[in-house]
N, C-alpha and C positions, 0 to 999 in steps of 0.2 A: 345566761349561758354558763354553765358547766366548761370546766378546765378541758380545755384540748388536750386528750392523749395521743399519743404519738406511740405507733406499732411499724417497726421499720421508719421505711420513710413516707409510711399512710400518715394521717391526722384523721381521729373520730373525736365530735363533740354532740351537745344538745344544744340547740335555741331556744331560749326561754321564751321567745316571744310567739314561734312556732309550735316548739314541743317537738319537731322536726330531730331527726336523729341525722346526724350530717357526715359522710363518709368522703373523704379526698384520695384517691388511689390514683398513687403515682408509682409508674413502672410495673412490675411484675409482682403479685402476690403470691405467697409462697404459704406453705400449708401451716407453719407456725403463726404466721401473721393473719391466717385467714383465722385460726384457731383462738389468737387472742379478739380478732374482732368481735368474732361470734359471741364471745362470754363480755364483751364491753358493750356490745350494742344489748344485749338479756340486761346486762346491770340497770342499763338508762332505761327499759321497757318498765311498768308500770305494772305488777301482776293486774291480768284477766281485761287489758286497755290493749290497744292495736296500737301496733309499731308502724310508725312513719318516718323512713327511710330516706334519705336524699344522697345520691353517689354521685359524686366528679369525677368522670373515668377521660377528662379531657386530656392527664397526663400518663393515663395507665397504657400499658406494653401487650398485661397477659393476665392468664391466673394460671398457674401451675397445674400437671392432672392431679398432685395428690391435693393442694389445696381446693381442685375440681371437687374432688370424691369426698375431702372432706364437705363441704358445705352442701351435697348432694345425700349425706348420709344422715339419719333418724339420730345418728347416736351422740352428737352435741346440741340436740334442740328440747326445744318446750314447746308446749301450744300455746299460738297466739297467733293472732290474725294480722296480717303484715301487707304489709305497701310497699313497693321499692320502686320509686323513678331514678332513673340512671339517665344525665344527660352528657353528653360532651365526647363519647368514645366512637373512636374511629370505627370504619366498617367492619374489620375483624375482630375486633373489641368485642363490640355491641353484636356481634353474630354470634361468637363464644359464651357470653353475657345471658343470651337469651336460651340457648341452649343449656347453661347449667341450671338455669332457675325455672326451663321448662320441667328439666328430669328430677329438680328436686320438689317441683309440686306434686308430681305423679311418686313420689315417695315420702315425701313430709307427712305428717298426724296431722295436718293444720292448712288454716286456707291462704295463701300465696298471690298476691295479685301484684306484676310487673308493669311499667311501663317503662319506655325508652326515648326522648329525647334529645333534641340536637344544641336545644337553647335550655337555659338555667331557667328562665320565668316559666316556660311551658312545663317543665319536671313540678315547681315548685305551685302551679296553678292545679295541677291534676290531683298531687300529693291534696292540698287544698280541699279541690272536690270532693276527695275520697273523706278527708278527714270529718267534713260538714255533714256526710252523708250518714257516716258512722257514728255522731255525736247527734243526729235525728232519730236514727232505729232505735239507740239508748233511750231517748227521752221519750219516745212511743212504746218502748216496755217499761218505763217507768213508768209513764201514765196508764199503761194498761193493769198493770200491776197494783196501783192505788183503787183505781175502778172498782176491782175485786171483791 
């Protein structure tokens, strides 16, 4: 595991034993601290490897509209293909939640796949899925790729 950084009173690390990129959002994020996330979750990304995302929004409040518009905007991203389960946020939460990251799919360069959960194994079994799945298509262009 990678040093837990602390942005506000967020906490983002890596699990080395995942590769899981692990987000704890507590209270209200505000557009500075959505700003550092963004460039600490790119640092831990892996150039041209898919980010896998895991959010605790069991103690989060909100996300600000300008930290909204930040993370909805083209102008602090890179391409890379990302996973985000978010478990534990209250009904307004997780309706806020899905909405920023619907509007920033339909504006991102890159492909965005959400889910939303209520329990921590369910987030962490899907993230899973996804990851098995994406480390299958690699090894089927690699093997297709050798074929050649």
């Amino acid at each position: 595991m990678r040093e837990r950084k602390r942005i506000g009173p967020h906490e983002v690390w890596q699990e080395a034993d995942t590769d899981f990129i692990c987000w704890s959002h507590i209270g209200m994020l505000e557009e500075a601290e959505a700003l550092e996330l963004i460039h600490c979750v790119v640092s831990f990304t892996r150039p041209r490897k898919p980010t896998f995302l895991l959010c605790d929004h069991r103690k989060a409040t909100g996300v600000s509209a300008e930290a909204r518009r930040l993370i909805s905007s083209k102008q602090h991203t890179r391409e890379f293909e990302g996973y985000i389960a978010i478990f534990g946020a209250s009904s307004p939460v997780r309706i806020l939640t899905n909405l920023i990251f619907k509007a920033a799919a339909l504006t991102l360069p890159f492909e965005l796949h959400m889910g939303s959960f209520s329990l921590e194994p369910e987030a962490r079994a899907w993230l899973a899925a996804h990851k098995q799945e994406v480390f299958r298509r690699e090894e089927e262009t690699m093997a297709q790729g050798t074929v050649s």
